[in-house]
C-alpha positions, 0 to 999 in steps of 0.5 A: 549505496544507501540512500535516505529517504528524504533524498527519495521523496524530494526527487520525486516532488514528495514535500508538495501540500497537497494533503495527500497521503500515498500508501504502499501496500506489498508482501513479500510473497504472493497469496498473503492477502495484500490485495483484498486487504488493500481494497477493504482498507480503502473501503474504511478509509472512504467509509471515514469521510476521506476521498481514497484512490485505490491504483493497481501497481501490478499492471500486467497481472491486475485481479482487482476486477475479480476481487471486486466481482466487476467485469470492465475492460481496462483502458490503461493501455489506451492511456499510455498511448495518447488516445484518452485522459486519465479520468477515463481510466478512472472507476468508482466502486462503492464509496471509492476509486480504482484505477486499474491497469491490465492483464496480459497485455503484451504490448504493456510487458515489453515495456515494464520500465516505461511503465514504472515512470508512468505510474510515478507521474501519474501518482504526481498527477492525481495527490491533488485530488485525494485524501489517501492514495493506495498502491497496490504494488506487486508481490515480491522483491524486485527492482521496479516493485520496491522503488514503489514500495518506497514511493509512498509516504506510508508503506505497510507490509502484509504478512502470515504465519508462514515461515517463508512469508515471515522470512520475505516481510523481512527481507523486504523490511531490510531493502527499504530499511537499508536502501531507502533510508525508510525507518518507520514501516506498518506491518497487518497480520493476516490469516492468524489462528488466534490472539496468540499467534499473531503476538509470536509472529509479531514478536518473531518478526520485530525481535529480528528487526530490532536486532538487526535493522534501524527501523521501527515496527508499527502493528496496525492488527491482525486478521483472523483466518475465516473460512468463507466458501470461494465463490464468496470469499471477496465478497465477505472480506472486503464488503461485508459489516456484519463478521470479525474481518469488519470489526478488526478492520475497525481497529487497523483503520483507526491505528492507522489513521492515528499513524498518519496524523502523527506523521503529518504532525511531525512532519508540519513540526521538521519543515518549521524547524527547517524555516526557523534555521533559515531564517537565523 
């Protein structure tokens, strides 16, 4: 049965004033670049004045310390068990924060749905504290992965030019749509070769979502496809000020930001219309 979206975040305590923004950001399959994008965005974001919060999603397969070339032994088990608070689990990197979680730990496998409530509270806990809030939810469509994808009061869907990463945006785009009720979603193109392409594979995946689905599409950009050497592929993608990743991101962080504001304003707009039919 579908469900609509504001029946999901008032469920969740969604409508809070907290001023936070928590964004989902997933693919539909792995090696699109969600993670490195995610990082990076979360770098502009912070580079804006915005205090932003990167969490790990993926909390058995967790590569966030290897993108960001950090050696750290997670506590995020030790959280789940009582032995130490949240702020503990809690890193700062550059000008924002992480909150990683593990990787192949089995005690945290066994208990994946345990897991999935906990990061919902633990989301609740931490909006008060900041402007954006990143969820790096895990590739590919399952059960647990999409209730996070549609957690967020923003969700962007990371793509390329593969057939079979346009085929599973799609397919992700649809649960959300049909689902959840969410009408409204951002996609980033990444790895394009040149202007071009990414117009064909956005009008290839918007065509599709207009015939078939009750959503709109919000592109944010495109990433152009680069060829740094692999030992400092992480590095050049999420850090570096001085290359064509940088001044693309530029242009996402600003859509972006434009998004959400309008978002906000709205939203401010539907809550007074809500007070105002109340109160006749």
């Amino acid at each position: 049965m579908k469900k609509n979206v504001s029946d999901w975040l008032i469920q969740f305590n969604r409508k809070k004033n907290h001023g936070c923004t928590t964004v989902s950001i997933c693919s539909g399959k792995g090696g699109v670049g969600k993670t490195s994008i995610c990082l990076r965005m979360a770098r502009e974001l912070a580079e804006s004045g915005y205090k932003t919060l990167v969490v790990d999603c993926d909390y058995n397969l967790s590569n966030i310390s290897l993108k960001l070339g950090l050696n750290f032994q997670s506590k995020f088990s030790s959280y789940l068990e009582n032995q130490i608070s949240l702020s503990d689990c809690l890193l700062r990197v550059e000008n924002f924060w992480i909150l990683p979680t593990c990787n192949g730990d089995w005690s945290i496998f066994d208990q994946h749905k345990r897991v999935n409530t906990e990061l919902i509270k633990i989301l609740d806990i931490l909006e008060a504290e900041y402007d954006f809030i990143l969820l790096d939810c895990p590739a590919g469509i399952h059960k647990e992965n999409v209730n996070l994808f549609a957690y967020g009061q923003q969700q962007i869907v990371v793509l390329t030019p593969d057939r079979s990463s346009l085929a599973d945006a799609y397919s992700m785009i649809k649960i959300l749509n049909q689902r959840y009720g969410i009408s409204k979603i951002h996609i980033c193109i990444n790895q394009v070769q040149d202007s071009i392409q990414g117009k064909r594979v956005l009008h290839s995946i918007d065509s599709t979502v207009q015939r078939f689905l009750s959503c709109q599409l919000n592109l944010l950009g495109t990433l152009p496809k680069v060829n740094y050497r692999a030992e400092f592929f992480d590095l050049e993608f999420i850090f570096r000020e001085n290359n064509t990743i940088y001044n693309n991101f530029l242009k996402i962080r600003e859509n972006f930001i434009d998004a959400v504001n309008t978002f906000h304003l709205d939203f401010a707009r539907e809550v007074d219309c809500e007070k105002q039919f109340i109160n006749l």
